[in-house]
C-alpha positions, 0 to 999 in steps of 0.5 A: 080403837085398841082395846080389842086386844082380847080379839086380835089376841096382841098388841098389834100397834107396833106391827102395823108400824114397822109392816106398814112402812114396809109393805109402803116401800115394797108396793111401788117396787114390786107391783109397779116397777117404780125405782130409785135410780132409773125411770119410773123413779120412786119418789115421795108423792108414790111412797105418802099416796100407797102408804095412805091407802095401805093404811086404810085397807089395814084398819079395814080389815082389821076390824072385819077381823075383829067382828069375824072373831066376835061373831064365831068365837068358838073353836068348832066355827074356825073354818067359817069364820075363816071363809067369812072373813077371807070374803069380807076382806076381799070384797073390802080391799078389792072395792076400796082400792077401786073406790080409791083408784083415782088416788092411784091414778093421781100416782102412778098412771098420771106420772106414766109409768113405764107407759101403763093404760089405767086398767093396767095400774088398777089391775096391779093396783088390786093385786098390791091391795089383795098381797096387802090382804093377805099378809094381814091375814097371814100375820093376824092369824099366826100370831093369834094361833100360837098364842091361843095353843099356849093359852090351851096348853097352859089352860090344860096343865092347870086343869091336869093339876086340878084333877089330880088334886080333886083325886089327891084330896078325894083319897085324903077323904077317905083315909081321914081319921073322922072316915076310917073313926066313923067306919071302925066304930060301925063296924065295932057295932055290928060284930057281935050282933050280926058277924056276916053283916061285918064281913061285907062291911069290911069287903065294902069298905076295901071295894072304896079304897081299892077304886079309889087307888085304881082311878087316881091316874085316870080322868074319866072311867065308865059309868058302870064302874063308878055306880059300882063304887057308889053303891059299896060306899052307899053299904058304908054309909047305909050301914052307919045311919039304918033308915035315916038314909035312903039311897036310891039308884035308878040309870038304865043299862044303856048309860052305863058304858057311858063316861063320867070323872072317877070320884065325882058322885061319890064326892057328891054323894059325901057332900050330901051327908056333910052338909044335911042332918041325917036323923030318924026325925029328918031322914036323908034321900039322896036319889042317883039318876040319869036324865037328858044325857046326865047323871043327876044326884039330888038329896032333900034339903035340910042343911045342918047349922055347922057344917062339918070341917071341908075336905078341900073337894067340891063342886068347883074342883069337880067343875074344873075336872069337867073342863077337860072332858066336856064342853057341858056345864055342871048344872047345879040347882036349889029350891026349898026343899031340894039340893040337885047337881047334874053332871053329863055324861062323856061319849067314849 
């Protein structure tokens, strides 16, 4: 019975015994003029008789409850399952109080308080029902929503830290020494054979840093922009392997003002190189498109047998950057001949 917890969002065991022994001893008070001192007398039967039936109506509605929260878990079914569950519980408490009207009989009208009819004693018997309903409801709900915001704020801290440490290992990529070695020595290798070659070299490889410096704060930036440093990095890496890698950008302008994470086809792109030969025998494609909505990077599949030390940053860290931007999973998929991962693209 109490291993529901993850839907009622607490324990809520020490809540039904200190509220229903309360709402028990408000009850006959309240709703139906009983008192200690004077005629109509509250006496143990009246206290033991709407206990019983409160505590049935709680364990009631508390499970109309549960299967509410399982059949509308999400956040965007809030209000129907609000108004679903508002109905079973009134239909439940209205119809199980009458059901269990005898017993109230038994009480209160055989007793002859205040010398009520019976259709007095079922009328406020139904507004004692529907009272208890409704402090079930308000307690469940309360509880259940303030511990929810907690849990999204803190789920959201964590992803904040996430993305900052995907851009903060993003940049540490670029600045390593095996990336600014692997540059240089490219760049040593075309001054003397093709000077102009070199000097868009050097204004590529400033483009990258110079994004990359611009974006560290930001969690989603257009499309437009990121194809843009894409394809300065693409000239970097294009530069250092000729035609053992084939680059191939294809999206349509209508997507380009669409957003995406800063970094994320780059690190994509990256991991590509990282993790398949790229040689004039085994020459590496790496296709950049759009397709229902996302952004698709797909490389043929010829994985290395050591791969290169890992920066840290990778698909799960772009996952996690992902959570706070879209409710759309990253697809990731592999066959034999081919590595593809497609991203969704942020309405703004």
């Amino acid at each position: 019975m109490w291993r529901t917890n993850c839907k009622i969002g607490f324990d809520d065991r020490v809540v039904m015994l200190f509220v229903l022994p309360v709402l028990s001893f408000i009850i006959p008070i309240v709703f139906f003029g009983c008192r200690i001192n004077r005629y109509p007398f509250f006496s143990w039967d009246k206290y033991v008789g709407t206990l019983f039936i409160t505590s049935l109506l709680w364990i009631g509605n508390r499970y109309i409850l549960i299967w509410c929260r399982t059949k509308y878990p999400l956040f965007k079914d809030t209000r129907r399952r609000l108004f679903v569950q508002s109905l079973l519980m009134f239909v439940f408490t209205v119809g199980g109080n009458n059901l269990l009207g005898y017993v109230t009989d038994d009480i209160f009208f055989k007793n002859g308080v205040g010398g009520h009819f019976r259709t007095d004693v079922l009328i406020n018997s139904n507004a004692a029902a529907i009272f208890c309903s409704i402090m079930i409801i308000a307690i469940y709900e309360s509880i259940y929503s303030m511990n929810a915001l907690r849990q999204s704020v803190e789920e959201k801290e964590m992803l904040k830290r996430e993305s900052l440490y995907a851009q903060l290992n993003a940049l540490k990529t670029q600045v390593n020494p095996h990336f600014l070695f692997n540059n240089l020595n490219t760049l040593c290798s075309i001054i003397p054979e093709n000077p102009k070659q070199a000097v868009d070299f050097v204004q590529q490889m400033s483009k990258v840093y110079r994004h990359i410096l611009d974006v560290k704060d930001e969690q989603s930036i257009t499309l437009r922009e990121e194809l843009d440093v894409l394809k300065a990095y693409g000239f970097l890496l294009k530069t250092r392997f000729g035609n053992n890698l084939n680059i191939n950008i294809r999206v349509p302008d209508e997507k380009l003002q669409k957003k995406i994470a800063p970094l994320s086809l780059q690190l994509l792109m990256e991991n590509a190189i990282k993790h398949n030969i790229v040689s004039a025998d085994k020459p590496l494609t790496i296709d950049v498109y759009a397709l229902n909505g996302n952004i698709v990077v797909s490389n043929n599949l010829q994985v290395k047998n050591q791969v290169d030390e890992s920066t840290g940053t990778g698909l799960d860290n772009i996952r996690n950057r992902y959570k706070l931007l879209s409710d759309q999973p990253i697809a990731v998929t592999e066959s034999g001949a081919d590595f593809t991962v497609s991203i969704p693209l942020i309405e703004n």
